[in-house]
C-alpha positions in Angstrom: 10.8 -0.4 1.2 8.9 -1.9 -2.4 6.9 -4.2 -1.0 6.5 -6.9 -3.7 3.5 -9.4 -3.5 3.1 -12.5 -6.1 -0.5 -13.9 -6.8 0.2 -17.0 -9.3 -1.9 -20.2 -8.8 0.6 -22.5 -10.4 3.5 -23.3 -8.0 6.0 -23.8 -9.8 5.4 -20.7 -12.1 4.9 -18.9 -9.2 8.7 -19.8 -7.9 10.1 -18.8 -11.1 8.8 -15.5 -11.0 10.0 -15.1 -7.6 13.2 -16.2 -8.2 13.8 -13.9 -11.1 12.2 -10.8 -9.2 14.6 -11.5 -5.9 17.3 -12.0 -8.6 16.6 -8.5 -10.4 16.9 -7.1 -6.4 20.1 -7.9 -5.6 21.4 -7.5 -9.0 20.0 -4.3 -10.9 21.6 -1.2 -13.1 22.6 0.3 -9.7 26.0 -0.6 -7.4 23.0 -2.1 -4.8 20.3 -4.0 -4.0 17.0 -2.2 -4.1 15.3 -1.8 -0.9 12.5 -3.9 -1.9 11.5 -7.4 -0.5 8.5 -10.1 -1.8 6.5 -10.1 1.2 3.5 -12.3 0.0 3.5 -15.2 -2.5 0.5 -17.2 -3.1 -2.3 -18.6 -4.8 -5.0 -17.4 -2.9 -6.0 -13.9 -3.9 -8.4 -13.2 -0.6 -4.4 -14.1 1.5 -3.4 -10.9 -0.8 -6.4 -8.7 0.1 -5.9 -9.4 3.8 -2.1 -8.4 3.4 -2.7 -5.3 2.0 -5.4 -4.2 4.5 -3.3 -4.9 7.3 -0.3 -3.1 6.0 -1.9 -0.2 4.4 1.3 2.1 5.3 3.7 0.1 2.4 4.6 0.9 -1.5 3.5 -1.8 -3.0 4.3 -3.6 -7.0 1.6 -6.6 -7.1 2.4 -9.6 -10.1 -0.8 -10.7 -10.7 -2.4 -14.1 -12.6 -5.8 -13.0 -14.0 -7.3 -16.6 -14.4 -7.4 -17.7 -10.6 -9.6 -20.4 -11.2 -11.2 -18.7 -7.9 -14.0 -16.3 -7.4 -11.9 -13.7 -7.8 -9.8 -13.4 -10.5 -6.4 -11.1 -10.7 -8.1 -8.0 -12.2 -10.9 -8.1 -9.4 -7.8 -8.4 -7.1 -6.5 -5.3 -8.8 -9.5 -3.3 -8.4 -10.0 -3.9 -5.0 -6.4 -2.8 -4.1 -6.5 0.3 -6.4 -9.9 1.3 -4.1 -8.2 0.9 -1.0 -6.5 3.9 -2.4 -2.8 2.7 -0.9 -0.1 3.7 -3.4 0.0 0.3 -5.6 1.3 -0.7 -9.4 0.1 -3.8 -10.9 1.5 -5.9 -13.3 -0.5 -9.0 -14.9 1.3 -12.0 -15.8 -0.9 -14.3 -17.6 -2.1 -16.6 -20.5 -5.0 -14.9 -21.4 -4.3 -12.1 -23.0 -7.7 -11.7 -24.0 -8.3 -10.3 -20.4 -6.3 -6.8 -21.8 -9.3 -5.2 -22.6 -11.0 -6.2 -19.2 -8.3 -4.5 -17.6 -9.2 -1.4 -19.5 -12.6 -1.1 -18.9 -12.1 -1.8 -15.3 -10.1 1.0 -15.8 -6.9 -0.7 -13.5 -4.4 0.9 -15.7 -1.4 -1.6 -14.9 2.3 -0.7 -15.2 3.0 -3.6 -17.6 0.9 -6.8 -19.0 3.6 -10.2 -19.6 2.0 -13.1 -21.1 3.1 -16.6 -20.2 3.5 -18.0 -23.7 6.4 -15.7 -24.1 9.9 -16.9 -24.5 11.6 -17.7 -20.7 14.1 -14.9 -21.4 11.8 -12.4 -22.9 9.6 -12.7 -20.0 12.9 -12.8 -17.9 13.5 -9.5 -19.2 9.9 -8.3 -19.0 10.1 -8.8 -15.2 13.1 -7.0 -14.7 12.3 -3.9 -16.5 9.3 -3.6 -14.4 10.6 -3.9 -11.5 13.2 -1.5 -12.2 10.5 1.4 -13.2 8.2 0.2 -10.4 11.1 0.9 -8.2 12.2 4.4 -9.9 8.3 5.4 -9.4 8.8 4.1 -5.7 12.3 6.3 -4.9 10.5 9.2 -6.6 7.8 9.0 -4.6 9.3 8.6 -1.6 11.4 12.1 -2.6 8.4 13.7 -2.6 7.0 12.1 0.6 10.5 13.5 2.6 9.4 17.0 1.3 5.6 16.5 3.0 5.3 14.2 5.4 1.1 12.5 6.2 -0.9 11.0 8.3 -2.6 8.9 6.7 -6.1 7.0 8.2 -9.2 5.0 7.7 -12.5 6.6 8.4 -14.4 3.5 6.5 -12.9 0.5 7.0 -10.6 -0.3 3.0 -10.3 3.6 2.3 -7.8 5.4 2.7 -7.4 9.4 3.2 -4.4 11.6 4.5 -3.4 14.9 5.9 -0.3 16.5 6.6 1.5 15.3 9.6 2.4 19.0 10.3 -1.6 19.6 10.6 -2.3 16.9 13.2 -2.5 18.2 17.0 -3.0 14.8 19.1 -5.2 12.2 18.8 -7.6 10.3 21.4 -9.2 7.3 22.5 -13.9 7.1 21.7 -14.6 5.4 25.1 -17.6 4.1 23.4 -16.7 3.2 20.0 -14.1 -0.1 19.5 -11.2 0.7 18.1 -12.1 4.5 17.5 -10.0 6.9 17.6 -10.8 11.1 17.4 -8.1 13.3 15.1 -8.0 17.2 16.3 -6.4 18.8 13.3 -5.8 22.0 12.0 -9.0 23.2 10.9 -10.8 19.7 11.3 -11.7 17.0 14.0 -12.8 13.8 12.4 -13.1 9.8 13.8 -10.6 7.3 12.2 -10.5 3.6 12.7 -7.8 2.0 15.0 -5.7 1.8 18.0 -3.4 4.3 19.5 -0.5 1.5 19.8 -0.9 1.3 15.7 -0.5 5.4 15.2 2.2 5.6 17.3 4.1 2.8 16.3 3.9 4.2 12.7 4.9 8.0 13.4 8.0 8.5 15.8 6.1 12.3 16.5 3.1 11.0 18.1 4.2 10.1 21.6 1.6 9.4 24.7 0.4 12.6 26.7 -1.3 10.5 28.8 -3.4 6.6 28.8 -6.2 8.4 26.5 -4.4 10.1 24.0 -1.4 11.1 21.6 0.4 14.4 20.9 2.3 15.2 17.8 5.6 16.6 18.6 5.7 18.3 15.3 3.0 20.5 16.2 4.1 21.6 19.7 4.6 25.1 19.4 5.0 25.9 23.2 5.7 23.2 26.0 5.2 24.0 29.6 6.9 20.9 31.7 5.6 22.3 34.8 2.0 22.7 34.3 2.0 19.3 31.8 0.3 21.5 29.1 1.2 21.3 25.6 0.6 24.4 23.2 -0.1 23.9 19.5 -1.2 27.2 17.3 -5.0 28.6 17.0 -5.1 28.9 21.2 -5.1 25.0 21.1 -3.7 22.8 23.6 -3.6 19.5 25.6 -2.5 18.5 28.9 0.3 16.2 29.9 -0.1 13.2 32.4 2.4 13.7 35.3 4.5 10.7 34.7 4.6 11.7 30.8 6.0 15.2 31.6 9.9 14.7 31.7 9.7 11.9 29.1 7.9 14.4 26.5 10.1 17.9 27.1 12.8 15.4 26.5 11.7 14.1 23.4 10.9 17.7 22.2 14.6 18.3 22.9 15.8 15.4 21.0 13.9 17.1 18.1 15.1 20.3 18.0 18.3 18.9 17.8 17.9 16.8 15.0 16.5 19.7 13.4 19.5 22.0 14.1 
């Protein structure tokens, strides 16, 4: 899904955008509605940075005001979600069309700029076309994510790296740090913030081995039920809590089968 956020201090500006953004989602140049959905509107631009850095796993197309009348305006809002490093495009919607050459030398880059004093139905169509590229960009990129699936984490708290999924091994619970959580990869171990609860309810592949830790299915090369011991390549491996046996040779079987 496009997830769609709106960051407009005027109310009833902000409902009009909305309206014609939901509207361009049902009804668009192809026989459906795109799988996109506004999941924040507001005027407060610290609601939008809090969004985002709990749901650092979505696509997102961000309208944003520039004059905020806040602390932070729209293209300080822009830079902050551009370093998270999430996969973002930003369009400014504004009055001040001065703040163009801010935007460049913040160096944002936005996918389009509309200017309030614009005609309803040129900015009407304004909207539309961008959401209809910022969607393309979106189906394209998700083409190339079905190619390479990743595993994407936080080692400093904002910023945001990835690996392949293919490369992960398991993953396990820092007794002593909060929410800390230690990667075994191919070629690399590494800490990432977080909860094992929020990995594996984001990959399907990372099931429980035992209270302490996560296995990725994906990289199972060998699986012996019996012993509880889980084989991945380079002589690694990881055991299997008794009670998690059966439930994970039978996941490994549902696999292979989808595979086949």
């Amino acid at each position: 899904m496009l997830a769609i956020i709106i960051l407009e201090d005027n109310t009833a500006e902000r409902e009009i955008i909305q309206q014609m953004i939901e509207n361009r989602i049902q009804i668009n140049e192809t026989p459906a509605a795109y799988d996109a959905r506004v999941v924040l509107s507001t005027g407060d631009p610290h609601s939008v940075l809090a969004y985002i850095a709990e749901h650092q796993d979505l696509n997102y197309l961000a309208f944003l005001d520039i004059d905020l009348k806040t602390s932070l305006d729209g293209i300080e809002v822009a830079s902050r979600i551009k370093n998270i490093g999430i996969l973002s495009q930003i369009v400014f919607v504004t009055a001040d069309a001065t703040a163009l050459r801010l935007t460049i030398e913040r160096h944002v880059e936005p996918l389009d700029y509309i200017t309030k004093d614009a005609a309803p139905l040129e900015i009407q169509h304004r909207i539309y076309e961008t959401v209809d590229t910022a969607y393309k960009r979106y189906r394209l990129t998700m083409t190339s994510a079905k190619q390479t699936s990743y595993f994407t984490y936080s080692k400093i708290r904002n910023f945001v790296e990835k690996i392949p999924l293919a490369d992960l091994y398991y993953i396990s619970i820092q007794p002593k740090k909060y929410k800390t959580l230690r990667v075994y990869a191919k070629n690399k171990v590494f800490d990432c913030l977080g909860t094992l609860k929020d990995y594996e309810k984001r990959y399907p592949s990372l099931v429980p081995a035992d209270r302490q830790s996560l296995i990725n299915l994906d990289a199972v090369q060998n699986y012996d039920e019996k012993k509880g011991i889980a084989y991945f390549d380079q002589g690694i491996a990881h055991s299997v809590a008794v009670r998690r046996r059966r439930s994970v040779m039978l996941k490994l079987n549902a696999t292979k089968n989808d595979l086949a």
